[in-house]
C-alpha beads as a LAMMPS data file, in Angstrom:
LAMMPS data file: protein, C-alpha beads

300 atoms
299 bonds

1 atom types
1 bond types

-500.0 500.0 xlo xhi
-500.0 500.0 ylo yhi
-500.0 500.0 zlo zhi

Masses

1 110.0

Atoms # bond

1 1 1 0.000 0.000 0.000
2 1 1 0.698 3.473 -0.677
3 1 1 0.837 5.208 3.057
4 1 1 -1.116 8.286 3.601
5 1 1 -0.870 11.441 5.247
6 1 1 2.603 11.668 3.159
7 1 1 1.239 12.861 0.309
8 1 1 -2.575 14.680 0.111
9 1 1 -3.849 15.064 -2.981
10 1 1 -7.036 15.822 -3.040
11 1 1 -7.516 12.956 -5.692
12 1 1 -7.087 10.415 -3.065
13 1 1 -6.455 11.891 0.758
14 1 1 -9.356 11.318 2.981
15 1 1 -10.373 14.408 5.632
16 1 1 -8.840 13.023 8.359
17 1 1 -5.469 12.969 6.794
18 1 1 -5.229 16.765 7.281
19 1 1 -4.732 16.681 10.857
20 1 1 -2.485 13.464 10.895
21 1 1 1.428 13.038 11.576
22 1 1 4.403 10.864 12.246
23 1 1 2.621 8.743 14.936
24 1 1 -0.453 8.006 12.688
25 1 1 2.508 6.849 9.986
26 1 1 3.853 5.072 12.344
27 1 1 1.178 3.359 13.474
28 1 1 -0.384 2.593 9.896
29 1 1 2.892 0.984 8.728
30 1 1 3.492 -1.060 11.646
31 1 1 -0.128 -2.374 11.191
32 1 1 0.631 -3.280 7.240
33 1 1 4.067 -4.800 8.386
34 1 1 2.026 -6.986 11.402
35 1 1 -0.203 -7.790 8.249
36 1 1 1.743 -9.482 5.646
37 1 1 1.716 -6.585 3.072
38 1 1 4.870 -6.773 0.589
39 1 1 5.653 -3.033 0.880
40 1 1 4.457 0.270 2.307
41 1 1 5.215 3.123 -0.487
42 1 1 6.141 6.740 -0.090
43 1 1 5.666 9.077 -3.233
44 1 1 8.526 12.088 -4.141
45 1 1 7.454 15.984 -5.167
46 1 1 10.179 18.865 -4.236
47 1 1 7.616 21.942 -4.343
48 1 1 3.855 22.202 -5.931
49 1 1 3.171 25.532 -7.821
50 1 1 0.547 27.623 -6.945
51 1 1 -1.631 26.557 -10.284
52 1 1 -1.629 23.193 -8.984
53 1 1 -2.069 23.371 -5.232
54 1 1 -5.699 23.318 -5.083
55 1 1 -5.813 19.965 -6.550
56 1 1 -2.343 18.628 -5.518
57 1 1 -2.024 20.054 -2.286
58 1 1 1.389 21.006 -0.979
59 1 1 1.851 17.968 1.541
60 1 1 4.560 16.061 -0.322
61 1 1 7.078 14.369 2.700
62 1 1 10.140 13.410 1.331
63 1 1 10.390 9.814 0.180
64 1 1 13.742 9.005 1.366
65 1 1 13.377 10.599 5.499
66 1 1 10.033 8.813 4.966
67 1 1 11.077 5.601 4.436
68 1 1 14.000 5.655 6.963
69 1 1 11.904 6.691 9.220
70 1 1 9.495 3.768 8.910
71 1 1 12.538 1.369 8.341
72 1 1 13.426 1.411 12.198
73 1 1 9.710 0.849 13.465
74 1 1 8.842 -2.097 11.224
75 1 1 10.664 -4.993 10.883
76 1 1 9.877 -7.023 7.211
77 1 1 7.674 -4.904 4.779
78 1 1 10.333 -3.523 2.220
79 1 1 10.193 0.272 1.465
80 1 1 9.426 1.438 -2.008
81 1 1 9.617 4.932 -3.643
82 1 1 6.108 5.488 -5.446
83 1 1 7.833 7.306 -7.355
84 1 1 11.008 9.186 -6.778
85 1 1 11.566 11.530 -9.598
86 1 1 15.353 10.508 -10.200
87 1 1 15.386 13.040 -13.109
88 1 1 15.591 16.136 -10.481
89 1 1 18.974 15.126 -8.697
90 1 1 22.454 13.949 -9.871
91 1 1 22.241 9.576 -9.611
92 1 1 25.678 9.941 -7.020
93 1 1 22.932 11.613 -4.489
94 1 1 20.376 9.758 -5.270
95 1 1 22.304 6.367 -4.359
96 1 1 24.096 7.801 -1.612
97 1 1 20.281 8.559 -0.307
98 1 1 18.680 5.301 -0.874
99 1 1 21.886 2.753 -0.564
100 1 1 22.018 4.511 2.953
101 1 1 18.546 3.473 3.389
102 1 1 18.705 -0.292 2.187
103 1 1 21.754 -0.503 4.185
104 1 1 19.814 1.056 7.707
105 1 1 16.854 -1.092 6.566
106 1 1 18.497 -4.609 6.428
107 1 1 17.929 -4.667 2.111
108 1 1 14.576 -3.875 1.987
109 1 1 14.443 -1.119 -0.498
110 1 1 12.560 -0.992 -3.973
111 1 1 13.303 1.946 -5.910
112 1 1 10.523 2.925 -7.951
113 1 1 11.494 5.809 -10.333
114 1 1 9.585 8.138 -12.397
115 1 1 9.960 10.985 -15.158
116 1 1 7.613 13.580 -13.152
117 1 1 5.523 15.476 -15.162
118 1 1 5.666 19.351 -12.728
119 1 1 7.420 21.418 -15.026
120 1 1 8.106 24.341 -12.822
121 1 1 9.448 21.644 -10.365
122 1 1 12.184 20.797 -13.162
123 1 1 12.583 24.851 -13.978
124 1 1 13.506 25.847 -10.334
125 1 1 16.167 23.004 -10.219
126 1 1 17.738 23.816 -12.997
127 1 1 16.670 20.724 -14.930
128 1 1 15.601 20.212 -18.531
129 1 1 12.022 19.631 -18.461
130 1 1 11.676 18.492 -21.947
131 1 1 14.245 16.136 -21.372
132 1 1 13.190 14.084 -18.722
133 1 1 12.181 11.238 -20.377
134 1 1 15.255 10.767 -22.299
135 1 1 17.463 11.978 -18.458
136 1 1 15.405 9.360 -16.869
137 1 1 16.695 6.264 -18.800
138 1 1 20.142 7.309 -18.475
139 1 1 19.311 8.414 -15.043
140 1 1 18.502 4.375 -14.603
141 1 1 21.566 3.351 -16.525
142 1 1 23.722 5.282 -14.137
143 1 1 21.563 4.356 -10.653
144 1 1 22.153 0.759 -11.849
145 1 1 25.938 1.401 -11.761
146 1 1 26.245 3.387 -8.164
147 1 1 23.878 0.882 -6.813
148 1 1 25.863 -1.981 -7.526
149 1 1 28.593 -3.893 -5.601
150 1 1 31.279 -2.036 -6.921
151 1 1 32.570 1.149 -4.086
152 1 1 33.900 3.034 -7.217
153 1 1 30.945 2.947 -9.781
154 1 1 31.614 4.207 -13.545
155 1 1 29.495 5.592 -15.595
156 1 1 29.478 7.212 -19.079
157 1 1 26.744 9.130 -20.810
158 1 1 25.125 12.180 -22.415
159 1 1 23.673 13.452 -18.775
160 1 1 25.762 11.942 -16.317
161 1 1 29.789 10.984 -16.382
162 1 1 31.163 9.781 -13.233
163 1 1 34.025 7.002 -12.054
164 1 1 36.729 7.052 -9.151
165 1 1 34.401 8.222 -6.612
166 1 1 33.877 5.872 -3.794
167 1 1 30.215 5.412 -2.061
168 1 1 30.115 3.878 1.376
169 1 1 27.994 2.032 2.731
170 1 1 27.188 -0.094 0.036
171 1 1 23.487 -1.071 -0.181
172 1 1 22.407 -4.432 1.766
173 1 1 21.324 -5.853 -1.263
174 1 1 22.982 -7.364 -4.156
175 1 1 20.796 -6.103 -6.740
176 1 1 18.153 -3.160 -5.435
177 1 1 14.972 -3.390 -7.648
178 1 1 14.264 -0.722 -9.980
179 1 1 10.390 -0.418 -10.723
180 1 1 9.476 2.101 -13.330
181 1 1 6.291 3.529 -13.004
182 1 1 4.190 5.578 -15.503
183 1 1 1.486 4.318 -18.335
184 1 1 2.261 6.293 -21.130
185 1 1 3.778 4.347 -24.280
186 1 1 7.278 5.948 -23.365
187 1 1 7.186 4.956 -19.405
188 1 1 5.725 0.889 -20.211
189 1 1 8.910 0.516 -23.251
190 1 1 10.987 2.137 -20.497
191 1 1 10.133 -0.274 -17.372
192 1 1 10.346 -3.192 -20.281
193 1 1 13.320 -2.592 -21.222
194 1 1 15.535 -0.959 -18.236
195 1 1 13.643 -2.146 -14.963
196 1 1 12.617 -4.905 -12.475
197 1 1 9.116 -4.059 -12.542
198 1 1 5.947 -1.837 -13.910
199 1 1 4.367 0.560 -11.355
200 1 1 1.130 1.382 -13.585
201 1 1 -0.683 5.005 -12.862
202 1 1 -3.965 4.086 -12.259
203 1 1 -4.226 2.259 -15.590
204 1 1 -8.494 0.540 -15.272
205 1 1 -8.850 -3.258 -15.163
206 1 1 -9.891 -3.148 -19.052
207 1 1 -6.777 -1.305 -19.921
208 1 1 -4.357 -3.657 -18.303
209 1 1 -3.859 -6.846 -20.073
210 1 1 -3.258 -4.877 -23.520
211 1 1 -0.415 -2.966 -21.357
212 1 1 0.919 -6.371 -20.068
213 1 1 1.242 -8.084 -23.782
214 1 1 2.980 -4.849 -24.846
215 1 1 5.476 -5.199 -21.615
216 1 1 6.038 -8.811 -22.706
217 1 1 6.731 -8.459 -26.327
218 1 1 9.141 -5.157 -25.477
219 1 1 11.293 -7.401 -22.937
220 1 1 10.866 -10.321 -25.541
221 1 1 12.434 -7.933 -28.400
222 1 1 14.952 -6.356 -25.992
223 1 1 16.167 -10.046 -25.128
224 1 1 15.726 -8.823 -21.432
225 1 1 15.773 -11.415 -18.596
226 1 1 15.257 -12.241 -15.345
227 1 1 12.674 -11.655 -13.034
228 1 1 10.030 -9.010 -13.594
229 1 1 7.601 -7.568 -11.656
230 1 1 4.208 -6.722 -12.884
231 1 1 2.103 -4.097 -10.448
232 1 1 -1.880 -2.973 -10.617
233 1 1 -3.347 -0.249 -8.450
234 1 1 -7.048 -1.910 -7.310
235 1 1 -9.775 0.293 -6.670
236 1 1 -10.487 1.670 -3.547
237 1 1 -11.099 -0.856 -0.976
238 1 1 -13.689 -1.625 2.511
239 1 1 -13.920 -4.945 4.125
240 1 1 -16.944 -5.666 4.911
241 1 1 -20.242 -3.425 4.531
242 1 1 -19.669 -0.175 5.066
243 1 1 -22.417 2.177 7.343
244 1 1 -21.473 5.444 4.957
245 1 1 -20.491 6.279 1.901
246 1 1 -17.601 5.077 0.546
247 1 1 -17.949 6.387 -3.142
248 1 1 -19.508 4.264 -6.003
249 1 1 -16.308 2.925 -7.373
250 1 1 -14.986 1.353 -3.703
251 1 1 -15.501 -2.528 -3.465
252 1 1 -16.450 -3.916 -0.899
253 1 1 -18.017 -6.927 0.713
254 1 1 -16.899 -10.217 2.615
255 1 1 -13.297 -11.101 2.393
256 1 1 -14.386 -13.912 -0.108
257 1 1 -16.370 -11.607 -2.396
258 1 1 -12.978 -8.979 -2.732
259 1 1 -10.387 -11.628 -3.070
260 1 1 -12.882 -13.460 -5.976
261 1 1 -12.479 -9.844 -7.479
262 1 1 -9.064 -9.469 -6.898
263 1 1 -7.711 -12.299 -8.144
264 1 1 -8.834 -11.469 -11.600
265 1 1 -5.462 -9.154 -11.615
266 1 1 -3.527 -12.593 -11.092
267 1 1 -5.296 -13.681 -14.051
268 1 1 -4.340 -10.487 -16.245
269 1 1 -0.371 -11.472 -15.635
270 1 1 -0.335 -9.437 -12.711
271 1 1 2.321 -9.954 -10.033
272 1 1 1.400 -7.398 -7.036
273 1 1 -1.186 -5.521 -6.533
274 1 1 -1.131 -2.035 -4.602
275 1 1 -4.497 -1.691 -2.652
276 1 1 -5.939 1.592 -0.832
277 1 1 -8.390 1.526 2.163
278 1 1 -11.240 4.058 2.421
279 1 1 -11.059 5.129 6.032
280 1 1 -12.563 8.213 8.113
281 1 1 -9.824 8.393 10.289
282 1 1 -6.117 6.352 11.502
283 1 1 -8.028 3.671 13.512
284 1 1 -10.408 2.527 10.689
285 1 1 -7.771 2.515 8.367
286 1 1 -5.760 0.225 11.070
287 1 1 -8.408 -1.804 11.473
288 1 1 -9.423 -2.331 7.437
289 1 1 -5.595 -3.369 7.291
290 1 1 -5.385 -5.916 9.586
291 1 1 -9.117 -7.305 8.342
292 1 1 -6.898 -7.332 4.977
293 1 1 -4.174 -9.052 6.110
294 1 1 -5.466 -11.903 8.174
295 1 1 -9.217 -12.465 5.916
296 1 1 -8.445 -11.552 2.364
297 1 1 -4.723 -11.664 1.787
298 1 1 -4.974 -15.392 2.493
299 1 1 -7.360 -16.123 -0.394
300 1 1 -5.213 -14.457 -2.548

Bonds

1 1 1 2
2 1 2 3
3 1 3 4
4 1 4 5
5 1 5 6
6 1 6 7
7 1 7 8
8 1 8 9
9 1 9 10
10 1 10 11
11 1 11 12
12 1 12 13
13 1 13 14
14 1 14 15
15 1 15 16
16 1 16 17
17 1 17 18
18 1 18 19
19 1 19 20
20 1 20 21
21 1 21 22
22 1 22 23
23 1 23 24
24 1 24 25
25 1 25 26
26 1 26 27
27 1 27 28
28 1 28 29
29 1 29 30
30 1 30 31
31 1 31 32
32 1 32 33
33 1 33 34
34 1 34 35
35 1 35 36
36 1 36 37
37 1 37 38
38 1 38 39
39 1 39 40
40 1 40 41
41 1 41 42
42 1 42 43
43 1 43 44
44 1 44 45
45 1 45 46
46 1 46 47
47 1 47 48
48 1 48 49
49 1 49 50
50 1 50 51
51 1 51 52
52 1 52 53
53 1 53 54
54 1 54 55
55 1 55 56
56 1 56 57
57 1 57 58
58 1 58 59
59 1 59 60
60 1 60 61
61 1 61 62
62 1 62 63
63 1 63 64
64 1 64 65
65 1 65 66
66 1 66 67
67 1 67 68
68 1 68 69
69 1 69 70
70 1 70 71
71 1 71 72
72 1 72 73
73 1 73 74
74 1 74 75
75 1 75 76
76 1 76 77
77 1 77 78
78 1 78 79
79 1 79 80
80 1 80 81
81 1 81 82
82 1 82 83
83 1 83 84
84 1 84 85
85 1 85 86
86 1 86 87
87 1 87 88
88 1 88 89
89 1 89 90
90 1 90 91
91 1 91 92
92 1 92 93
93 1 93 94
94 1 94 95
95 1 95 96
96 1 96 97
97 1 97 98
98 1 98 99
99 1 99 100
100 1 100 101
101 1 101 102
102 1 102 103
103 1 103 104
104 1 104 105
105 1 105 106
106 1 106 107
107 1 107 108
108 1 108 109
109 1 109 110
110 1 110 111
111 1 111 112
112 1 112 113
113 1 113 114
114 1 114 115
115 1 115 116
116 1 116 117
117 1 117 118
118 1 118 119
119 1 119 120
120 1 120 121
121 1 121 122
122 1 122 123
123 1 123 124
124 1 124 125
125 1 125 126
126 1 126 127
127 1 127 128
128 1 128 129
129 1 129 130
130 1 130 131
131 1 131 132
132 1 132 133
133 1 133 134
134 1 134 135
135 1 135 136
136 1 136 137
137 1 137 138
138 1 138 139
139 1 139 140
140 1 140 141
141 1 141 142
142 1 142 143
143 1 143 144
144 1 144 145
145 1 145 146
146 1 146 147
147 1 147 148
148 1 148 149
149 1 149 150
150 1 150 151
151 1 151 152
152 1 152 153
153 1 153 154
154 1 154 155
155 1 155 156
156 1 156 157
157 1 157 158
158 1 158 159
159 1 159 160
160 1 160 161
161 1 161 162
162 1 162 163
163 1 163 164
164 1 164 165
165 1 165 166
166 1 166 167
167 1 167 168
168 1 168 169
169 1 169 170
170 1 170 171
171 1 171 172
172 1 172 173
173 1 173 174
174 1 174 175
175 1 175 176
176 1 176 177
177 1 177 178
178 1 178 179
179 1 179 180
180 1 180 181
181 1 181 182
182 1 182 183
183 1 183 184
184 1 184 185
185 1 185 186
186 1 186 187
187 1 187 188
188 1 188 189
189 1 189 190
190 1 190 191
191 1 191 192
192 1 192 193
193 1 193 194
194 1 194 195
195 1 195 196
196 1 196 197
197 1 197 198
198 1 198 199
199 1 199 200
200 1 200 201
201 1 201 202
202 1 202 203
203 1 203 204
204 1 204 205
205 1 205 206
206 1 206 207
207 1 207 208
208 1 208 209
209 1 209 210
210 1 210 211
211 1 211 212
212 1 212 213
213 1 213 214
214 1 214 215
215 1 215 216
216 1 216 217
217 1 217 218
218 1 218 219
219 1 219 220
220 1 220 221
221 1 221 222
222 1 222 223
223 1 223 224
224 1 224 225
225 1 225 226
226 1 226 227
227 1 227 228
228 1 228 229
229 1 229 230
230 1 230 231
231 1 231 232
232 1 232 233
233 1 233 234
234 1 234 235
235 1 235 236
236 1 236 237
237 1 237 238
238 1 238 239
239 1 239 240
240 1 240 241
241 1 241 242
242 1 242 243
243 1 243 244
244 1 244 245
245 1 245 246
246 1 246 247
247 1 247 248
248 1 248 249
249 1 249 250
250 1 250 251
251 1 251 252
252 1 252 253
253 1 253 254
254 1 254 255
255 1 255 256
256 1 256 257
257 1 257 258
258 1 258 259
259 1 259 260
260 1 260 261
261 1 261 262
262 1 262 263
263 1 263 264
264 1 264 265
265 1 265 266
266 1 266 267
267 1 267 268
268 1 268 269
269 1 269 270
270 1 270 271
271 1 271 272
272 1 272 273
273 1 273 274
274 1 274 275
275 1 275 276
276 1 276 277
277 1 277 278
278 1 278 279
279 1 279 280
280 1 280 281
281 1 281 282
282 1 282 283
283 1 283 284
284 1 284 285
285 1 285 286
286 1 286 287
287 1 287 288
288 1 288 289
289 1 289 290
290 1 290 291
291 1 291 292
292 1 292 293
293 1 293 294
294 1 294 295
295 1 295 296
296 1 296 297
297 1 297 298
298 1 298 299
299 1 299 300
């Protein structure tokens, strides 16, 4: 799941959210890690313009304090970026961030990386916006080097030109995934072709297996290997039947009746599904977790 309170748009954030802090964070992702869940996800803006604050809000905590923060109060779930906009910093930073992090968190981080799409987020830095897409794929060319085993990475490109520079500590693990996340036809060649795994923006049910073939025959052409990770974002979830509204396009119902609805991802080629709990405030959303964890995740 993608944890609230750190990021409020008003696309998504329920009421309650407003008023919430580090404790209710704390709280929510010790209650996914005492549930099973795979990973609890943090997502990456540096500043929100004015002309986009109404709907975006300006509550945007940074992924990589996030995540460390939550790495020393939880003890399994792994700790993904949903989705760190590599594009805006130099790749040295950016692995000296998050190798520090999978090395505090005992290897448990997945870096998800995006192109970003605020262009006066891009302008203020200093960075091309135009660009991103093509600073991005170099940007996970060069991430895949300073990640790596080696202290003194190399790398050589357009963007980015780097080697003798040591990095200490060293992430925990061998390999840290790379998901790429996006849905346009630039983001699904690049996560074919240059990640671990697809991190789909809110691509519907009907739009996903067409997405998947396409993600197949892209790795298939690019003679890419090894495991891959295919993502879905479900609708908006309540277990059980709700006593207020929840919105028309929440499921809900028994455990049995979501999981029969949820496993038709599995049967689109989908390997992980990120899920999202309507809640009216921290101890509902607690509570919907752990009904997730011990009464649906099981008949999945």
């Amino acid at each position: 799941m993608q944890l609230p309170v750190q990021s409020q748009s008003t696309l998504y954030a329920e009421p309650w959210e407003a008023d919430a802090g580090p404790e209710d964070l704390v709280e929510i992702a010790r209650a996914a890690d005492r549930a099973g869940f795979a990973y609890i996800a943090s997502c990456d803006h540096v500043a929100i313009p004015r002309r986009l604050a109404d709907a975006m809000g300006t509550v945007w905590y940074d992924p990589v304090a996030t995540l460390a923060f939550l790495a020393g109060v939880t003890e399994r779930v792994r700790l993904l970026s949903h989705v760190a906009v590599v594009g805006l910093r130099h790749p040295l930073l950016t692995a000296k961030q998050y190798a520090t992090l999978d090395h505090l968190a005992g290897g448990r981080l997945i870096l998800g990386v995006g192109a970003g799409h605020v262009r006066e987020e891009f302008e203020v830095l200093g960075v091309d916006f135009e660009r991103r897409g093509a600073v991005l794929d170099e940007c996970v060319d060069a991430l895949r080097a300073a990640l790596g085993p080696e202290e003194f990475p190399a790398h050589h490109g357009k963007a980015y030109d780097f080697e003798g520079l040591g990095q200490r500590p060293r992430p925990a693990q061998a390999r840290v995934p790379v998901w790429v996340g996006g849905s346009s036809p630039a983001a699904v060649r690049r996560a074919a072709v240059r990640g671990d795994g697809w991190l789909p923006q809110g691509d519907p049910r009907d739009r996903l297996p067409g997405q998947i073939a396409r993600l197949r025959r892209l790795r298939e052409e690019a003679g890419a290997t090894g495991p891959f990770t295919v993502g879905a974002i479900t609708e908006p979830l309540y277990v059980g039947e709700p006593d207020w509204d929840v919105g028309r396009r929440t499921l809900t119902g028994r455990p049995s009746e979501l999981a029969e609805s949820l496993r038709a991802y599995a049967g689109m080629g989908v390997d992980q599904i990120q899920v999202r709990f309507r809640s009216r405030d921290r101890y509902e959303l607690v509570d919907q977790t752990e009904k997730f964890g011990a009464e649906v995740g099981p008949l999945l």
